[in-house]
N, C-alpha and C positions, 0 to 999 in steps of 0.2 A: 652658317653658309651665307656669304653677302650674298644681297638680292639684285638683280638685273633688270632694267626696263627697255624694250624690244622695239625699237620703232622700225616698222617695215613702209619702206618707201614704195609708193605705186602709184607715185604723181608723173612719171615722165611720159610724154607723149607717144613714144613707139613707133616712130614716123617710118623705121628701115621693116619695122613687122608688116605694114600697108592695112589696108580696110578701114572700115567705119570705127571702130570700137578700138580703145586703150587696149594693147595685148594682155593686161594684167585679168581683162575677165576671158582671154583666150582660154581653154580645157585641155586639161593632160589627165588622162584616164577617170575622165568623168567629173573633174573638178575645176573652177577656175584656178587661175593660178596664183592669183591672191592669197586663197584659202587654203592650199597649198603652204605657201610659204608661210602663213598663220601658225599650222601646225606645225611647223617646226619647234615651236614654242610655249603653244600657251601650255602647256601640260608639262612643262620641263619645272622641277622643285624649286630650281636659282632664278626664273623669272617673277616678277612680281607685278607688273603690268606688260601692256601688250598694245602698241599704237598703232595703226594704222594711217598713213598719210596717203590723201588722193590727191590729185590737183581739180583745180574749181573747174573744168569742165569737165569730171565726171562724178564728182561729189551727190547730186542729186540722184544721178544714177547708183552710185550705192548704196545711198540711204534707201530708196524703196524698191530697189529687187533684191538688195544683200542684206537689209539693214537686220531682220530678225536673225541671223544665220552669226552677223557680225554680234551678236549682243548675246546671243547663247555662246561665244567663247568669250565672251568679258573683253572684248577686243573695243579701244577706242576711237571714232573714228576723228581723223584733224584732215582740216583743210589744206592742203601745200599751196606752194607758188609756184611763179614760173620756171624758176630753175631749183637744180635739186639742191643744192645747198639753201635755198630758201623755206623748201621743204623740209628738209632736217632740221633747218633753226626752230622752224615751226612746233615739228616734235620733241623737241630737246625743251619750249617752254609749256610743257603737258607732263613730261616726267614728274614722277609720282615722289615726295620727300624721303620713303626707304627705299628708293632706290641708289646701291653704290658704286652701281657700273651701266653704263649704256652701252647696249648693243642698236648695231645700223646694218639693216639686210636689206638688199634688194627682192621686191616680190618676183621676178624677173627668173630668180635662180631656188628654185624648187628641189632639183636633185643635190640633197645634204644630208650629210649622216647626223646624230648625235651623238657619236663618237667624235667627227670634227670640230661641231660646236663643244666639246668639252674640252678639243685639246685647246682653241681659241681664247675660253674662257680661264684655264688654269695658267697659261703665260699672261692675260691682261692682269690678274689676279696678282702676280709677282711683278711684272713690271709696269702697270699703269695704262698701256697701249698696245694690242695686236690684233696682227690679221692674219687669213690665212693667204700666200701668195704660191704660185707655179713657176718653174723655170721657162723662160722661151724657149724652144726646142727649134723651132723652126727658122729659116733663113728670112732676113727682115729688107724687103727692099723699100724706099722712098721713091713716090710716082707722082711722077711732073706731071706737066700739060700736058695732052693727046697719050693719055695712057705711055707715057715711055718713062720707061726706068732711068731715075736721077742718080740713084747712090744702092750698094749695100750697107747697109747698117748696124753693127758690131751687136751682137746679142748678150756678148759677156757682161754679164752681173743685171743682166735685164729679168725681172719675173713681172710676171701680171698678175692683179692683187683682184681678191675676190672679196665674198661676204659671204657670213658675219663679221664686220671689223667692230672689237668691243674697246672700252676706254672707260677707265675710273669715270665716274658723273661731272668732276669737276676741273677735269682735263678736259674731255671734252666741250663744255660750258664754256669753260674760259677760253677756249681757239677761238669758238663760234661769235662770243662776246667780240673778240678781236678782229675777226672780220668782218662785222655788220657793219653796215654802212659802204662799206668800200666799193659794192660792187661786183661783176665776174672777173674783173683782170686784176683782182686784190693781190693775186699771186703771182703776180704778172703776166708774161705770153700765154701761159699754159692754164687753158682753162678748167674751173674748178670740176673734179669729176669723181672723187669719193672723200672721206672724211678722215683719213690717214694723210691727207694731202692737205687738210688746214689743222690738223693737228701738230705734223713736223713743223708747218710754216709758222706756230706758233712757240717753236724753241721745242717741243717735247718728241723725246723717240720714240719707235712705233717697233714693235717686237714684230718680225716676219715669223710666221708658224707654216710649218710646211700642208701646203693644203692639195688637192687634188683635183685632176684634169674632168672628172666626171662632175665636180663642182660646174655646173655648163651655166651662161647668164643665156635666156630665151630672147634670140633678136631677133630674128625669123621664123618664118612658117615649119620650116624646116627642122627647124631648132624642137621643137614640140614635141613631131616624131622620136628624133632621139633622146628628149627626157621622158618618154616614154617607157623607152625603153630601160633607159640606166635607173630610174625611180627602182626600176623592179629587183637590181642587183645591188642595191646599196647595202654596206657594211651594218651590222643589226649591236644593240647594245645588249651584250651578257646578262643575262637575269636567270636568277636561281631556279634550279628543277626540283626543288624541296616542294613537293606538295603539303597541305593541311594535313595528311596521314602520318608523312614521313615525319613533318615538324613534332603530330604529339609523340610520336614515338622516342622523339628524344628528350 
């Protein structure tokens, strides 16, 4: 089984969640959501490390109210930067030497199956690059000045891409290699905002896997309420009813 190393970002500032505190120690049914999105992982067979990236103003902060909690899961922790691809390059030079594929999750988005992280993981597996994305469903308007509508905006072949986005180790390495130094506008107008977007720009395809609307990223207050509640209904992974009785029986 190649081995996986998990960097979960939880360096972005969270400025549209509001309040004092980084959303990512926000709480959804009694946990932050950091920790949350930890377990998505550390207990899966195909991972073999597990990072964690904060950004340096709250780094002190989880070393001494998380720091024992992060160390009972073997969880790393890395310092990010200011923007999040500085924070990925960060974690991406911490991967561990058996690792053959990196995975990049937002701590943000908590309601995940691993049923979807398996379908994620078995197309990067074949093709080197994927993610799981959504169709846009809904009507997309462009908003000028003074709130008034500029344009409608064609939705056809539009999906919006979520996480876990995984990638051979050395696909992804060698994008990141390619855009250091450059900058945010490396990719030009469009700025840089997940890692399927410096991976294509560095010549390689990125496999869409079909992923799911309950996949929610927490940007608001609001948001929480309802990964509350979708946590509860998410898809479970089949395991066998054979008990120890039944097994010697056979």
């Amino acid at each position: 089984m190649p081995k996986m190393s998990v960097i979960v970002v939880a360096a972005g500032k969270g400025e549209r969640f509001g309040g004092k505190e980084n959303k990512v120690f926000a709480q959804v049914d009694g946990q932050p959501l950091f920790i949350r999105a930890l377990q998505l992982f550390v207990n899966r067979e195909d991972v073999c490390q597990t990072l964690l990236v904060v950004g340096p103003s709250d780094i002190d902060q989880m070393k001494t109210k998380f720091g024992p909690n992060i160390a009972f899961m073997g969880v790393k922790l890395v310092e990010g930067g200011e923007e999040r691809h500085e924070s990925v390059a960060n974690g991406l030079a911490e991967v561990a030497d058996e690792a053959e594929f990196v995975a990049v999750h937002d701590a943000a988005r908590v309601c995940v199956s691993a049923v979807w992280i398996d379908k994620v993981v078995e197309a990067a597996a074949k093709t080197g690059a994927a993610i799981p994305v959504v169709p846009v469903s809904a009507t997309l308007k462009r908003v000028g000045d003074g709130k008034i509508i500029a344009e409608t905006v064609s939705r056809e072949g539009l999906w919006m891409a979520q996480t876990p986005q995984i990638f051979r180790k050395d696909i992804i390495t060698e994008a990141y290699a390619a855009l250091k130094g450059k900058g945010p506008d490396a990719l030009g107008d469009v700025p840089i905002t997940d890692d399927a977007q410096v991976v294509a720009a560095a010549g390689h395809d990125v496999t869409a896997v079909d992923g799911d609307a309950r996949n929610i990223k927490i940007t608001t207050k609001d948001d929480l309420r309802l990964a509350g509640a979708v946590i509860k209904v998410l898809p479970q992974k089949q395991v066998s009813r054979r008990g120890a009785f039944e097994e010697a029986q056979w």
